[in-house]
C-alpha positions as CSV (number, residue, x, y, z in Angstrom):
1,X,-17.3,8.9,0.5
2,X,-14.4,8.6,2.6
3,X,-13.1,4.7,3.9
4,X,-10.2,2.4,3.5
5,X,-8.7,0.3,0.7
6,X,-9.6,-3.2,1.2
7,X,-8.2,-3.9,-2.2
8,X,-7.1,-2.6,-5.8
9,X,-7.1,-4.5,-8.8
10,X,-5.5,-2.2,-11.9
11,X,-7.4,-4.2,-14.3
12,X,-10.9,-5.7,-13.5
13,X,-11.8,-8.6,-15.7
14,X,-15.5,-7.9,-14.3
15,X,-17.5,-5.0,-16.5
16,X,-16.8,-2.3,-16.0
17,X,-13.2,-3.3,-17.1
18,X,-10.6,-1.1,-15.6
19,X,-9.2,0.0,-12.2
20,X,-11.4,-0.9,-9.1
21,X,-11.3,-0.2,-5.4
22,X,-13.2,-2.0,-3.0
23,X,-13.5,0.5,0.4
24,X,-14.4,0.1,3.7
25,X,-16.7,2.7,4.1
26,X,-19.1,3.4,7.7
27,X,-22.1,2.1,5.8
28,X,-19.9,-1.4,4.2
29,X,-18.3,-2.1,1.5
30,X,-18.5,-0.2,-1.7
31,X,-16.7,-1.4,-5.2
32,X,-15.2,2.4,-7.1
33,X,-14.2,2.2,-10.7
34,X,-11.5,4.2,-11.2
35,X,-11.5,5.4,-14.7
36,X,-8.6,5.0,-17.1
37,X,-5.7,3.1,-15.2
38,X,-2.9,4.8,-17.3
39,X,-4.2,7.8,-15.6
40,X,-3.3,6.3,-12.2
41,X,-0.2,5.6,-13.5
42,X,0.9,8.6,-14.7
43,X,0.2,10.5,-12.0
44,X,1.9,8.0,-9.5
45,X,-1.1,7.3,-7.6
46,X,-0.7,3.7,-5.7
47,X,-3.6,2.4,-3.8
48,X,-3.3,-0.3,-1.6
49,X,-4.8,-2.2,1.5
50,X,-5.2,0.1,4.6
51,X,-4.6,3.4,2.9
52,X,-7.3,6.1,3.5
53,X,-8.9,7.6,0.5
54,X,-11.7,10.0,-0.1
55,X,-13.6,9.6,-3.4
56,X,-15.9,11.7,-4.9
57,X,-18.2,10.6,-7.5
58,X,-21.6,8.9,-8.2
59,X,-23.7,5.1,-8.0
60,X,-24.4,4.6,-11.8
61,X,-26.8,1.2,-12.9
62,X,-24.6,-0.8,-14.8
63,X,-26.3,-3.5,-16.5
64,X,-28.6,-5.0,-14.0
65,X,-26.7,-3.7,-10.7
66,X,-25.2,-0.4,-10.1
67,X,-21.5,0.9,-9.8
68,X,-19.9,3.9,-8.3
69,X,-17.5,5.3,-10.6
70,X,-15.3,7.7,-9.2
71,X,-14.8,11.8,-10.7
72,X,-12.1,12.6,-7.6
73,X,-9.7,10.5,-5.4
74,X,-7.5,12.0,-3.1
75,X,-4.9,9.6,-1.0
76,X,-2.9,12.0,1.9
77,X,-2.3,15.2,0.3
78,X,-2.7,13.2,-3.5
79,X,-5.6,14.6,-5.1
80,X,-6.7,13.1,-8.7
81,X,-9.3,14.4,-10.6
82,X,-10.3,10.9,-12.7
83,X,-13.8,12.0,-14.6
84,X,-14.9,15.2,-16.7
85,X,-17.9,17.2,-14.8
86,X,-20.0,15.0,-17.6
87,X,-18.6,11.6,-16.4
88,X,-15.9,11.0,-19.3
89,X,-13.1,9.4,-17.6
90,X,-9.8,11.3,-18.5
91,X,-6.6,10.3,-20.2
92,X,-3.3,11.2,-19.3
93,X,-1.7,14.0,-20.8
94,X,-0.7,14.0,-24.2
95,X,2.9,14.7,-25.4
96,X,1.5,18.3,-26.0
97,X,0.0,18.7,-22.9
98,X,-3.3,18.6,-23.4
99,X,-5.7,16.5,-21.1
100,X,-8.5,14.8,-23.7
101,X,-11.9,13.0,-22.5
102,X,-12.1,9.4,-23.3
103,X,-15.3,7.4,-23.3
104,X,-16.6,4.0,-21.7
């Protein structure tokens, strides 16, 4: 999906807690979880209103709606990859530079 930010939030208080997007896609407005905020952090990736963004990922039923949770965002020529291939969001690197799988 490609659009633009309408808003960020770095820590939703709404499940599922974490990062969220809300973009301005063709099709209206879509809410992205973003994973693991110290991710986004440690990769210096800022969102904020009016900046394009593609996101790659999939609508998932949460509870009794559905959310998109984001596996790729790229911002300009910023690309992050936020989920494993199996939907794990990841953590930032360790001290030893390994990249581990956290869960939900």
């Amino acid at each position: 999906m490609q659009g633009t930010v309408v808003s960020f939030e770095e820590n939703s208080s709404t499940a599922p807690h974490g990062p969220h997007v809300i973009i301005q896609t063709t099709s209206g407005q879509v809410d992205v979880h973003l994973g693991d905020a110290k991710l986004l952090k440690a990769n210096h990736l800022t969102l904020a209103a009016g900046d394009s963004v593609r996101v790659v990922g999939e609508n998932v039923t949460h509870g009794t709606s559905s959310q998109f949770f984001a596996r790729i965002i790229q911002k300009g020529s910023q690309t992050l990859t936020l989920r494993s291939a199996r939907g794990f969001p990841l953590r930032p690197a360790s001290k030893a530079g390994k990249s581990e799988a956290g869960v939900l």
